[in-house]
FISENU-852379 format. One record per residue: residue number from 1; x, y, z of N, C-alpha, C, CB in turn. Coordinates in Angstrom, 1 decimal. Glycine has a CB too. Example, Ala and Ser with C-alpha at 12.3 -4.5 7.8 and 13.67 -1.06 7.14 Angstrom:
# residues 2
(1; (13.2; -5.7; 7.8); (12.3; -4.5; 7.8); (13.2; -3.3; 7.8); (11.3; -4.5; 9.0))
(2; (12.8; -2.2; 7.1); (13.7; -1.1; 7.1); (12.9; 0.0; 7.9); (14.1; -0.6; 5.7))
This chain:
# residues 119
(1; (27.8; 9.6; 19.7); (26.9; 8.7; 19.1); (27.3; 7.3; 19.4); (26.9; 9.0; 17.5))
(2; (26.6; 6.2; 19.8); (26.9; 5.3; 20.0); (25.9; 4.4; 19.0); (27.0; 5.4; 21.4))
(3; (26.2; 3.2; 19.2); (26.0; 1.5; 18.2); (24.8; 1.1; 19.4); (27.8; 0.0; 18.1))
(4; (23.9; 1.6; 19.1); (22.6; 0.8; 19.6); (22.3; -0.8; 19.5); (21.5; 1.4; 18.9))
(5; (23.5; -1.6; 20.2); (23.6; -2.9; 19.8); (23.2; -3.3; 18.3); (22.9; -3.5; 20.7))
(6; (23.5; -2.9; 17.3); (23.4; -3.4; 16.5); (22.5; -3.5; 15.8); (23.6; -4.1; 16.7))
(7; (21.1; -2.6; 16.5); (19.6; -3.3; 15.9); (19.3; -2.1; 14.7); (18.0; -3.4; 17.4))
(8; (19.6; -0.7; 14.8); (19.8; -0.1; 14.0); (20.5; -0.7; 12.2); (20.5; 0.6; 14.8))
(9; (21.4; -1.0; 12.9); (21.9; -1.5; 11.4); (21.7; -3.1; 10.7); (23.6; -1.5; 11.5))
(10; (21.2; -3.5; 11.7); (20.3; -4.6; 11.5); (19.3; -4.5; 11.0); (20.1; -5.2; 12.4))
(11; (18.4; -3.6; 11.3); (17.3; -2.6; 10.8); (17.3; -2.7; 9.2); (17.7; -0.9; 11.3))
(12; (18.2; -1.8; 8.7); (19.1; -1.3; 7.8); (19.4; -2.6; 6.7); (20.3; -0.8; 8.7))
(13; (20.0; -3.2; 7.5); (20.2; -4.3; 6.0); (18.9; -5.1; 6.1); (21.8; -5.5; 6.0))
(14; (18.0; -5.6; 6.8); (16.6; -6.1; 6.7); (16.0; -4.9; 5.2); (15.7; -5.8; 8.7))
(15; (15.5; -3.9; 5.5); (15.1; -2.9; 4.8); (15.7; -3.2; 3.5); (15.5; -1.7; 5.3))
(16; (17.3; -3.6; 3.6); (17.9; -3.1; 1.8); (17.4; -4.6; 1.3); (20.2; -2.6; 1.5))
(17; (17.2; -5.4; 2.0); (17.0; -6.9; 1.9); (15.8; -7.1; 1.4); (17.1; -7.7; 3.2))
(18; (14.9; -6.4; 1.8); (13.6; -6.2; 1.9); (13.0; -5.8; 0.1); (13.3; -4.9; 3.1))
(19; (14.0; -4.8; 0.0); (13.8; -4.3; -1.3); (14.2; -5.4; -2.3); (14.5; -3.1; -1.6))
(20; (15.3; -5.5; -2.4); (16.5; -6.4; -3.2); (15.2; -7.7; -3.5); (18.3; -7.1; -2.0))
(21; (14.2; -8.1; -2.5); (13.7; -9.3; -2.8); (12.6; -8.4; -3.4); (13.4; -10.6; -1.6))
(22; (12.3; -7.5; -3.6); (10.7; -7.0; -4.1); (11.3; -6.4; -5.3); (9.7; -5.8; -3.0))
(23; (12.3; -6.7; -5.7); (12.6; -6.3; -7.5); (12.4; -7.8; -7.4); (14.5; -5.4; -8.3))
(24; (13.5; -8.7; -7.0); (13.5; -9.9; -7.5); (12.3; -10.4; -7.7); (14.2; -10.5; -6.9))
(25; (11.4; -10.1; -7.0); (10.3; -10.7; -7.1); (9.0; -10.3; -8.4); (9.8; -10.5; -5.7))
(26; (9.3; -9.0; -8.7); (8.4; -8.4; -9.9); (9.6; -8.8; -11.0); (8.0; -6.3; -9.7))
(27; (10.8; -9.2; -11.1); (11.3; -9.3; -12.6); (10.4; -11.0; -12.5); (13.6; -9.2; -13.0))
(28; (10.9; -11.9; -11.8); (9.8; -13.3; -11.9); (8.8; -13.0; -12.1); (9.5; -14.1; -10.9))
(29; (7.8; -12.3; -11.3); (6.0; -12.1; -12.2); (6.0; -11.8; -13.2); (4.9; -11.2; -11.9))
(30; (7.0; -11.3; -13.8); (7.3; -10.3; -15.4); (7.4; -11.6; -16.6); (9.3; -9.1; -15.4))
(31; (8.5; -12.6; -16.1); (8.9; -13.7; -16.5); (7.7; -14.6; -16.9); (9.5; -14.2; -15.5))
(32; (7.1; -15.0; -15.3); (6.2; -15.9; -15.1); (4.8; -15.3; -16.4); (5.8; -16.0; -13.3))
(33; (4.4; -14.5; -16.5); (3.4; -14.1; -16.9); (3.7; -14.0; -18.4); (3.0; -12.9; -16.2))
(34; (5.0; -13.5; -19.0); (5.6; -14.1; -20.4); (5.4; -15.1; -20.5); (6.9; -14.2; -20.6))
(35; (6.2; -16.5; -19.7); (5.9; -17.6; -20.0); (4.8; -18.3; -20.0); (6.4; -18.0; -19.4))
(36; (3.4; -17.6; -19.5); (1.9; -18.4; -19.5); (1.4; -17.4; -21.0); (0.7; -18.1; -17.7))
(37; (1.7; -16.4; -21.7); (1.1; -16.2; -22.6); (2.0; -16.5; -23.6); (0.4; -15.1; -22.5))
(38; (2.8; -16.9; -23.7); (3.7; -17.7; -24.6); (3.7; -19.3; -24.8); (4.9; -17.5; -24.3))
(39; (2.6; -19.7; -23.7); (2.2; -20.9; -23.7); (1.0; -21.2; -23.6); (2.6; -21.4; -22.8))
(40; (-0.1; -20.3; -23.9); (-1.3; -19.6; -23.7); (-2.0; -20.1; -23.3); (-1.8; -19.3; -24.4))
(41; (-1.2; -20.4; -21.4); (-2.4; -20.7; -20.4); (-2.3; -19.8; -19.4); (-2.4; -22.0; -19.7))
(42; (-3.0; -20.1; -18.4); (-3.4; -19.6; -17.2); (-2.5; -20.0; -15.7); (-4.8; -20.0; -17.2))
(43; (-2.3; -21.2; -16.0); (-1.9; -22.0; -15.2); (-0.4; -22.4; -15.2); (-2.7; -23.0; -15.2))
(44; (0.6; -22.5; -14.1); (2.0; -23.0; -14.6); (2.1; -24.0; -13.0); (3.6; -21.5; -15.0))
(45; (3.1; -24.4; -13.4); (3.3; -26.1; -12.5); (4.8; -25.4; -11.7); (3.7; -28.0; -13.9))
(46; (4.7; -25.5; -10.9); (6.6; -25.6; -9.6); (6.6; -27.3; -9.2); (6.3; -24.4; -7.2))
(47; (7.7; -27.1; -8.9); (7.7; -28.5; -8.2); (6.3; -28.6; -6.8); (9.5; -28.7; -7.3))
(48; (6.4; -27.8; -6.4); (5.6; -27.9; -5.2); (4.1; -27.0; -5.1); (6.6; -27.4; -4.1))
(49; (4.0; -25.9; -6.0); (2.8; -25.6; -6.1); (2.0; -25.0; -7.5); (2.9; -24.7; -5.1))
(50; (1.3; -24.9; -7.6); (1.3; -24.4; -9.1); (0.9; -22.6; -9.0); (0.0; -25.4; -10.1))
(51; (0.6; -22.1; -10.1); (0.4; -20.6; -10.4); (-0.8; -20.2; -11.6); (1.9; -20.1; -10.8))
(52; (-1.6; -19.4; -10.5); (-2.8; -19.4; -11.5); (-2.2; -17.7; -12.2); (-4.7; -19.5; -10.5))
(53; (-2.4; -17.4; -13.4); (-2.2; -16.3; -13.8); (-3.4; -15.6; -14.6); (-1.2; -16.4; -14.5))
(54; (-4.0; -14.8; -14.1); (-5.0; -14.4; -14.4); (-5.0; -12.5; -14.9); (-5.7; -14.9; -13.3))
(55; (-5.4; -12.3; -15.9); (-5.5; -10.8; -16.6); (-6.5; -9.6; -16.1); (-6.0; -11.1; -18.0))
(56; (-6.6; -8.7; -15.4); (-7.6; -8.2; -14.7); (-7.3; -7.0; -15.6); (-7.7; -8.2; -13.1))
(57; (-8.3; -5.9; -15.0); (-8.4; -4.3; -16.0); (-7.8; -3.6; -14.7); (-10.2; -3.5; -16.7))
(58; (-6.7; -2.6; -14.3); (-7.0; -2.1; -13.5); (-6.9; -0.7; -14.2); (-6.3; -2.5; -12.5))
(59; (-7.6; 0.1; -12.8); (-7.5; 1.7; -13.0); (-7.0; 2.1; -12.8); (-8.0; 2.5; -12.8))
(60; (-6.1; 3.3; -13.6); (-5.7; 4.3; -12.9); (-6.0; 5.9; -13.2); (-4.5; 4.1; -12.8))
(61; (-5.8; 6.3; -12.2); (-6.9; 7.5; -11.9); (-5.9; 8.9; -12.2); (-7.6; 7.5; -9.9))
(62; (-6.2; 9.9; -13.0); (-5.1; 10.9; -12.9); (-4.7; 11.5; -11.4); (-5.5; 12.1; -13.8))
(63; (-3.9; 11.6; -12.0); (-3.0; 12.2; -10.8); (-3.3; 13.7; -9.2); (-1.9; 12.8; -11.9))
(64; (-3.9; 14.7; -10.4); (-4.9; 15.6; -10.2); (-6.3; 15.0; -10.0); (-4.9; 16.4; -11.3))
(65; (-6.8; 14.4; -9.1); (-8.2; 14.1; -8.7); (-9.7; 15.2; -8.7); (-8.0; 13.6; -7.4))
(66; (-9.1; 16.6; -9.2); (-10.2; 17.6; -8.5); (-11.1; 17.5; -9.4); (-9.8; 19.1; -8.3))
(67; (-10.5; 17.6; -10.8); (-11.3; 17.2; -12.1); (-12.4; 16.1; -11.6); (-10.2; 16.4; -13.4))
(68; (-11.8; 15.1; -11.7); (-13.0; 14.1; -11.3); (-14.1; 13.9; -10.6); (-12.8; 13.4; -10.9))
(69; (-13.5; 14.4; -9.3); (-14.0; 14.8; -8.2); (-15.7; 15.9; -8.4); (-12.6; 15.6; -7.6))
(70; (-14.9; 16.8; -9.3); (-16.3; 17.5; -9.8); (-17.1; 17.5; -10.2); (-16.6; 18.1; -10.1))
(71; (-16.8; 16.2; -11.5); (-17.5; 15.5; -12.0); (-18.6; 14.6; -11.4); (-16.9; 15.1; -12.6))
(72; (-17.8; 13.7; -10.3); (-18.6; 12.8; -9.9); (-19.7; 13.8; -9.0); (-17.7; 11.6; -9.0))
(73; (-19.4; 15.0; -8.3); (-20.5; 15.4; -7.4); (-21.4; 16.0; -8.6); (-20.1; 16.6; -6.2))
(74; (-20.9; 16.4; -9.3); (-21.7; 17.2; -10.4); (-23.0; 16.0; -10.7); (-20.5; 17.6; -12.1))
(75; (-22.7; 14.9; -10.9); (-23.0; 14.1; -11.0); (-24.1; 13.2; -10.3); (-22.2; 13.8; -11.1))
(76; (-24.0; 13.7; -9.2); (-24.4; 13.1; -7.8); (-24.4; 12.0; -7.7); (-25.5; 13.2; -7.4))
(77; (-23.1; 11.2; -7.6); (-23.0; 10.0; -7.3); (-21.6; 10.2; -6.2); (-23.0; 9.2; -8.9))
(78; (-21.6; 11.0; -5.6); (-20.3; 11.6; -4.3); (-20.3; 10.9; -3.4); (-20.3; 13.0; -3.6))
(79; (-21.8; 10.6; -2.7); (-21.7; 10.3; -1.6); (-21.9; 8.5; -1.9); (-22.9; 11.2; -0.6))
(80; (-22.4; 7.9; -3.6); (-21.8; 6.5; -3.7); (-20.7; 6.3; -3.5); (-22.0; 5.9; -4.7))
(81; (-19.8; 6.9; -3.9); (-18.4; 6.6; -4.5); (-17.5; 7.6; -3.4); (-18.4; 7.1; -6.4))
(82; (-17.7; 8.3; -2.3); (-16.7; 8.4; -1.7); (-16.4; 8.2; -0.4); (-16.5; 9.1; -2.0))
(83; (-15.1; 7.8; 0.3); (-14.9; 7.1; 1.3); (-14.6; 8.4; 2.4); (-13.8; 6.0; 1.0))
(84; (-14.5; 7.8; 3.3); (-13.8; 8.1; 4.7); (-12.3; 8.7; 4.3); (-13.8; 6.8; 5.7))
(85; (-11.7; 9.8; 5.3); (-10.5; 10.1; 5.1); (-9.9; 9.4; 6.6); (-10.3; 11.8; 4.8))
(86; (-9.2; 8.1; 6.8); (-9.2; 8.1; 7.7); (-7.3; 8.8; 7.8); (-9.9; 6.7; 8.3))
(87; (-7.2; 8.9; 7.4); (-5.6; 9.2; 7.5); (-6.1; 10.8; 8.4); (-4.4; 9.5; 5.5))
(88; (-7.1; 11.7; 7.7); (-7.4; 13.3; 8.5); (-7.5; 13.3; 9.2); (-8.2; 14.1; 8.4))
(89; (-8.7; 11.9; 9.6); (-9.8; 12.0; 11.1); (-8.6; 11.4; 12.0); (-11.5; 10.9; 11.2))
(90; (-7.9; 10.8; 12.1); (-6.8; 10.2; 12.6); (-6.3; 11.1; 13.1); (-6.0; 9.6; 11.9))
(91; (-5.5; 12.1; 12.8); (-4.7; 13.5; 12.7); (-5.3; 14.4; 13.4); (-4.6; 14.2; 11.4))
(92; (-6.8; 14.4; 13.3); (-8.0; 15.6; 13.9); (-8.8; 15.2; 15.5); (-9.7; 15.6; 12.4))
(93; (-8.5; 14.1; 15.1); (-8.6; 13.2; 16.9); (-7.9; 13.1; 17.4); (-8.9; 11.9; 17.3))
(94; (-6.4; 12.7; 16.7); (-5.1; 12.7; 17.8); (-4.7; 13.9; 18.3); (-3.9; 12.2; 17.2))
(95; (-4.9; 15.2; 17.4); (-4.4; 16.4; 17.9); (-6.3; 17.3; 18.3); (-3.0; 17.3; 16.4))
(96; (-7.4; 16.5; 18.5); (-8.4; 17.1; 19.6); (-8.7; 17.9; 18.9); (-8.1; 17.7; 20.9))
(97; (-8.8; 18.3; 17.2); (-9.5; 19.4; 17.1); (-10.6; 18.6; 16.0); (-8.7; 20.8; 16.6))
(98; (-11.2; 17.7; 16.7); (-12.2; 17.6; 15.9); (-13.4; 17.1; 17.3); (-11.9; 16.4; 14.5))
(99; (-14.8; 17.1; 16.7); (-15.8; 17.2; 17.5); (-15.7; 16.1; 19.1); (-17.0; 17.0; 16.5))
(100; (-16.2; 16.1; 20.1); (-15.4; 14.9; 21.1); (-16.6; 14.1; 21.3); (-14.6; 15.5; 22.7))
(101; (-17.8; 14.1; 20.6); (-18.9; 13.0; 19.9); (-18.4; 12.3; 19.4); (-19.9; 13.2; 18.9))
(102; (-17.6; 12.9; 18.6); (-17.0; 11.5; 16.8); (-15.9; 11.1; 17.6); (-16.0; 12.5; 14.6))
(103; (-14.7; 12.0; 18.6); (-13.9; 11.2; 19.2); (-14.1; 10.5; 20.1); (-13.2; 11.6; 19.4))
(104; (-14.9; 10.6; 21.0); (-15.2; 9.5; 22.0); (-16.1; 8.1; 21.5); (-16.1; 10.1; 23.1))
(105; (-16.1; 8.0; 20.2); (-16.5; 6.3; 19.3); (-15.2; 5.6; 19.0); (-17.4; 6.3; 17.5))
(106; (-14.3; 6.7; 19.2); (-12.9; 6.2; 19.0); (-11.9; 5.0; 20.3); (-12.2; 7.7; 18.9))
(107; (-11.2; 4.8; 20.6); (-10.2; 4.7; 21.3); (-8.2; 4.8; 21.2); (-10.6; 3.7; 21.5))
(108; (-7.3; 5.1; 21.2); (-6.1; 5.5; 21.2); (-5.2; 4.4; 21.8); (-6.1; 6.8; 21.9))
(109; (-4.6; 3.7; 20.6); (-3.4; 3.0; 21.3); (-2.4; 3.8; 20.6); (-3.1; 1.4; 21.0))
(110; (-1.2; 3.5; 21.7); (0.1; 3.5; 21.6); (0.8; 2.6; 20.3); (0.5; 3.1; 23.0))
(111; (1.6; 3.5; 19.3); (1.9; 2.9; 18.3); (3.6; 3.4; 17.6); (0.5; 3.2; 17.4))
(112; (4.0; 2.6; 17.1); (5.7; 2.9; 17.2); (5.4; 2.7; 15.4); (7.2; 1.5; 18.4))
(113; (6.5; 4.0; 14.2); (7.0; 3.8; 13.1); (7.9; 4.1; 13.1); (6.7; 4.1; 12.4))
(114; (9.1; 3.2; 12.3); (9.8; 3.6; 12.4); (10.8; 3.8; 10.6); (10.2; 2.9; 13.5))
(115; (11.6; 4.5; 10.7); (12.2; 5.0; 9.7); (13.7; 5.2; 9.6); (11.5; 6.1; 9.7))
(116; (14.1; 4.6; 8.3); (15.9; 4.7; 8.5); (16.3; 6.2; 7.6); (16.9; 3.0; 7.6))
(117; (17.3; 6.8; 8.0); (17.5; 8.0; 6.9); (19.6; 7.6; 7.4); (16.3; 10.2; 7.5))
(118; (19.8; 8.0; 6.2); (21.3; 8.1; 6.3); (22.3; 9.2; 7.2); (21.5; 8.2; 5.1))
(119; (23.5; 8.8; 8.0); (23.9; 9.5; 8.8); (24.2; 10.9; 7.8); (25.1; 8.9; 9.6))
């Protein structure tokens, strides 16, 4: 096994770096968002920029989607409300078993992911 100059583990602590700042960064919005409804605005001041804080509703959807799912066709509102799988069609074109109509609207680049796992 050899030290791939370095870029591997360079890799590696980028990644752990990566994280370390994305806690740090949700305990501050946690903070920041205390501090505007303990001050009961919207808005907070930095030296250099300010921060709008704003309250939205979000959803979340159970876990199990089939339920829903049957509902909404039951419903007929399926083809409003549902999208494209592109993660399948991706998968069904790259490995040619899907129709070569739908794949030839397509085109294919070359594409690199990469992934750290421990020795």
């Amino acid at each position: 096994m050899t030290n791939d100059n370095g870029l591997i583990d360079e890799f590696e602590k980028l990644q752990a770096l990566k994280k370390e700042i994305e806690l740090k960064e949700e305990e501050l919005k946690s903070k920041i968002i205390e501090l505007a409804q303990q001050k009961n605005t919207e808005i907070l001041f930095g030296t250099h920029k300010k921060c709008s804080i704003k309250e939205y509703i979000k959803v979340v959807y159970p876990e199990d989607k089939i339920l829903l799912a049957n509902l909404i066709k039951g419903k007929g509102l399926y083809d409003t409300y549902s999208t494209l799988n592109y993660m399948k069609l991706n998968s069904a074109i790259a490995k040619g078993t899907i129709d070569s109509e739908i794949s030839n609207l397509t085109k294919r680049e070359k594409a690199f992911r990469l992934s750290l796992k421990d020795i």
